[in-house]
N, C-alpha and C positions, 0 to 999 in steps of 0.2 A: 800311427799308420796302421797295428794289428786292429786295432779297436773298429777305424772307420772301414778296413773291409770287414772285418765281420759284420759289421751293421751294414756295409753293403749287402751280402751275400744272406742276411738275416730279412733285409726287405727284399729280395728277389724269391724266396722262397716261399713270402707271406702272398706274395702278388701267384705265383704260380699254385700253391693252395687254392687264393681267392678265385684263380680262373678256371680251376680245374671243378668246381661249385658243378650242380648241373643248376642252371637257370629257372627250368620247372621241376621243383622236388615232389617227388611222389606225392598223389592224394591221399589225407586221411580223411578218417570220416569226418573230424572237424573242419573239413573245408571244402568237402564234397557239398556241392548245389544239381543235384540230381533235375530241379524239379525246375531250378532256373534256366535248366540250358534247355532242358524239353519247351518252357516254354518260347525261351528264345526259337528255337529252332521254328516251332508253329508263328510263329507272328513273323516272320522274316519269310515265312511260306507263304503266310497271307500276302504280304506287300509283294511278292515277284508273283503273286496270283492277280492281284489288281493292279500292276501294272497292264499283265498279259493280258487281262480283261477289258481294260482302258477308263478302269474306275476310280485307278488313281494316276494325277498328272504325276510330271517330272516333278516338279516344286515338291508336289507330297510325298513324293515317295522317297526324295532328296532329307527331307524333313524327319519323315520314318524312318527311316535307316539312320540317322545322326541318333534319335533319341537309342535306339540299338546299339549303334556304339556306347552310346554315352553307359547306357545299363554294364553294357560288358564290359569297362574300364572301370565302373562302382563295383563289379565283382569281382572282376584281378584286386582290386585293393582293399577288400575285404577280405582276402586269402591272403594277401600279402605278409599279414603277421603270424598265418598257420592255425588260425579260428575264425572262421566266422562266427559272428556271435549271434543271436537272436535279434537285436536291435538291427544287425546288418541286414539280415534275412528278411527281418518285417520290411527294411528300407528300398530292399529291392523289387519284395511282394506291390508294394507300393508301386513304385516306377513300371514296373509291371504288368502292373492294372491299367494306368493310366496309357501305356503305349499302347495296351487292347484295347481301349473305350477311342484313344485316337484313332486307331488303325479302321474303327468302325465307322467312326463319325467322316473321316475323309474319304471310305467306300462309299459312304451312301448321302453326300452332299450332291449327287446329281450335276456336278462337273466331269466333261470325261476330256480323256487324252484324246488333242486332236491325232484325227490319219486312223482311227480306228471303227469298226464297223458300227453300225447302228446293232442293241439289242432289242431284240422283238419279240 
């Protein structure tokens, strides 16, 4: 009976450790993406610029902003283990690129959102 509470009171104390964790531990420089969130920042400007503009529809911009998520959940889990490594970094330079060459190609297909003005 002494045994199972102490292994009682040995798993309440692991669990209150594990929760007292801070969820987001400080950055180090091995996990700092300086240049990823800058770019996020700018392409997530462009798409609420070409919504406002009306160059890009719902459907696109629905589309853009997923591939954004999608980037920023490759990046929590490349910090997830406290390095991102090079291959991470390339992986993300990559997805990167590709959401700017999107984000350009669905400005300038010459589809706009209905309800918005004519540019002249």
């Amino acid at each position: 009976m002494i045994l199972k509470t102490q292994l009682f009171l040995l798993l309440i104390a692991c669990s209150a450790t594990a929760l007292a964790q801070d969820p987001n531990p400080p950055q180090t420089p091995a996990t700092k993406t300086p240049v990823v969130k800058e770019r996020q920042m700018n392409q997530k400007a462009r798409i609420r610029q070409g919504v406002k503009s009306g160059e890009l529809t719902k459907g696109e911009a629905r589309h853009l902003r997923g591939e954004q998520k999608t980037i920023q959940a490759e990046k929590q889990m490349a910090k997830a283990d406290g390095k991102v490594t090079p291959a991470e970094r390339a992986k993300l330079r990559r997805d990167q690129n590709k959401a700017s060459k999107d984000i350009y190609r669905l400005k300038h297909n010459n589809r706009e959102r209905s309800g918005t003005p004519d540019k002249k």
